[in-house]
N, C-alpha and C positions, 0 to 999 in steps of 0.2 A: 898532208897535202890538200885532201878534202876540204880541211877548214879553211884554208887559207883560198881556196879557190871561193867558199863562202863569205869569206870578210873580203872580199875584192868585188865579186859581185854585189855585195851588199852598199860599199862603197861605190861603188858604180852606180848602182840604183838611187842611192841618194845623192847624189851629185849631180841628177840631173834636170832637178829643179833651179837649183843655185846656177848651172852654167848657163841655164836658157835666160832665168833672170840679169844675169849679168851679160850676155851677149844683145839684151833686147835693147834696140837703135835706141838715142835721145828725141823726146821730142823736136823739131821743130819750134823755132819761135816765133814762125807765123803762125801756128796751128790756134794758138793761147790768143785770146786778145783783152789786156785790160782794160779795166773803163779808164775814163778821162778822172782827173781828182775832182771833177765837181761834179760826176754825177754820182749817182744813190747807187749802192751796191745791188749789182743782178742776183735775181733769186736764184738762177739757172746756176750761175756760178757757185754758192751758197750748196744746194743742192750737188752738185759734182765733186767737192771738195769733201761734203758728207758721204757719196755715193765714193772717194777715192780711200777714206781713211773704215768705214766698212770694208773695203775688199783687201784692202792692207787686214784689219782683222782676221776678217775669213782666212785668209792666207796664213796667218800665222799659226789658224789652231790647227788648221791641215799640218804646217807644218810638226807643231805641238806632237800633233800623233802620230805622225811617222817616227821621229826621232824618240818617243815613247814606246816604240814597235821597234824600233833599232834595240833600244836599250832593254827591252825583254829579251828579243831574241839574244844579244848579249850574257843574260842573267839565266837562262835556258842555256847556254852553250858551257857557262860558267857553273850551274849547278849538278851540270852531266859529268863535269871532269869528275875522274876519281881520286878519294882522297889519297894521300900521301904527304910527306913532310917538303917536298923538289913540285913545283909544281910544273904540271904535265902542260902538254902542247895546248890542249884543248882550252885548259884554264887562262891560259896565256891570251888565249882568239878571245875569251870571254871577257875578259879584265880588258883587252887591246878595244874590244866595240864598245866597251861602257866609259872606258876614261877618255881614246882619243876620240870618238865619233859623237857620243850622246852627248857628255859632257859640254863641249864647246856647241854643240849647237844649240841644246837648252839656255847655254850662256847667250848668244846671237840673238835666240828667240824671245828671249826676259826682255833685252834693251828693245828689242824691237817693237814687244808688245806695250813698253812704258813710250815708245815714241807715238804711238797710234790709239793711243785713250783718248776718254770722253773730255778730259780739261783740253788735252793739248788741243783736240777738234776745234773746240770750243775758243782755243787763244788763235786758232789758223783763222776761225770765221771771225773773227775780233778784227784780227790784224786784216781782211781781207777787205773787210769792211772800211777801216783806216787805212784803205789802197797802200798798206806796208806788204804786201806777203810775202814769204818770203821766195827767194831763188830755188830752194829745193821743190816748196811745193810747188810752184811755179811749174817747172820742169815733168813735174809726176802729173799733173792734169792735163791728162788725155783728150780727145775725142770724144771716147766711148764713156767716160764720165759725166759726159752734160746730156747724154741720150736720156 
């Protein structure tokens, strides 16, 4: 019962990143304002777009280690089990944090970190510059990105 009050907790604690991310309001689309097509692209803009997909980074390696600290604690709860040929409750908590909980978020985390490298930066300030950007980034530049 111990453990299971531990993998609930544990699931609790890490879902509470992802609910706050997902409950956070949309921008506004006054807040954003593009240039016109004939003028030169803003540096300010340029810069926030650099300043949005850095914090996307950051975020992800935070991420990175908690779900790396998930999946220890996982391997710690899994190496405690004792052996036998039936596996025990405990081994079950440990197998249940490393396959359902690491697993897929490592997976989440991989796409997420191939969406926020240095090309795709580099094709968001291309296209921003060719007044194409697209609708998502659009949406994700904030405020607090052009400070």
């Amino acid at each position: 019962m111990k453990y299971l009050l531990l993998l609930l907790a544990l699931l609790l604690l890490a879902s509470g990143p992802a609910v706050a991310q997902a409950l956070r309001p949309a921008a506004r689309p006054d807040s954003i304002t593009m240039p016109l097509a004939s003028a030169p692209a803003a540096p300010d803009t340029v810069a926030a777009l650099h300043r949005l997909v850095a914090a996307k980074r950051k975020n992800n390696k935070r991420f990175l280690a908690g779900t790396a600290g998930v999946a220890a604690i996982g391997g710690v709860v899994l190496g405690t089990a004792p052996p036998g040929f039936i596996i025990s409750e405990q081994a079950g908590l440990g197998i249940a944090i490393i396959a359902f909980v690491s697993f897929p978020a490592f997976v989440v985390e991989a796409v997420m970190a191939m969406e926020y490298n240095k090309k795709n930066e580099q094709r968001a300030i291309d296209s921003y510059q060719a007044h194409q950007l697209s609708r998502h980034l659009t949406r994700q530049l904030k405020a607090r990105y052009f400070r």
